[in-house]
N, C-alpha and C positions, 0 to 999 in steps of 0.2 A: 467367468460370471455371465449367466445368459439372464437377460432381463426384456420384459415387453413395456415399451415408451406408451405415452397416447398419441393417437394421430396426429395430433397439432405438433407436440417433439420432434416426431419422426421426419412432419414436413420440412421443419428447423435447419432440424441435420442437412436434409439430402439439400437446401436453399445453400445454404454453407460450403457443402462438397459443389455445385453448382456455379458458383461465383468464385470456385477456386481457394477459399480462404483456405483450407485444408484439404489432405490427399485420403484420410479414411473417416467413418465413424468413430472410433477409440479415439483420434486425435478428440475430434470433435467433443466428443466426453469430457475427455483426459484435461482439455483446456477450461472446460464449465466447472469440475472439480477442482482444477487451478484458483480459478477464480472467486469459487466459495471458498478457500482457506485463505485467500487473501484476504476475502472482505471480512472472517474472520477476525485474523490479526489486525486487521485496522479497526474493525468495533473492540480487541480488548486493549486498544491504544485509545482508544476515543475515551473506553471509561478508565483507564490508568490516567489519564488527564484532567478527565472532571475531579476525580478524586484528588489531583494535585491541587488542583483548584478552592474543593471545599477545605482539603487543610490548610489551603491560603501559602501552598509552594508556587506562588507566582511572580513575578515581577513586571511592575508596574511603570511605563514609558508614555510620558506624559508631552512630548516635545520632539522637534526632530533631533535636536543636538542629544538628547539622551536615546532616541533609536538609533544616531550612530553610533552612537559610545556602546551599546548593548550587542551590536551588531559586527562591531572591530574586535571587539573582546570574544567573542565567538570566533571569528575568523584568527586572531590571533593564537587561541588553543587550537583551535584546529592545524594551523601551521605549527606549531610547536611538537604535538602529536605526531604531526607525519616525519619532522625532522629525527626526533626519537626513533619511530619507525626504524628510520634510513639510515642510520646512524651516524 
């Protein structure tokens, strides 16, 4: 794919290859496209949440004894999961 950047891009790039962050242009790309399908997946996480939200799939922690209690139970499936895992 040959494509023409604008000047400002271009000076981007070669400021990047300059400081060494990366060894080519395509990196340089390849990493900027990385990074939009990231931010992506995290705006359709952001709105899968509110949406949990407005149908009220949330839970409500009002105390610290109840953030721990909410927070051991997480960490509990989680260990249980990986014991399964492992068998």
């Amino acid at each position: 794919m040959l494509t023409t950047l604008p000047p400002e891009l271009q000076q981007y790039i070669q400021s990047q290859l300059a400081e060494g962050y990366f060894k080519t242009e395509e990196e340089v790309i390849s990493e900027g496209l990385r990074l939009m399908q990231r931010r992506d997946q995290l705006s359709e996480m952001v709105r899968a949440g509110l949406e949990d939200i407005e149908q009220g799939n949330v839970t409500n922690i009002n105390n610290e004894e109840e953030s721990r209690a909410f927070f051991d139970s997480i960490k509990s499936r989680g260990m249980d999961n990986l014991r399964r895992k492992r068998g």
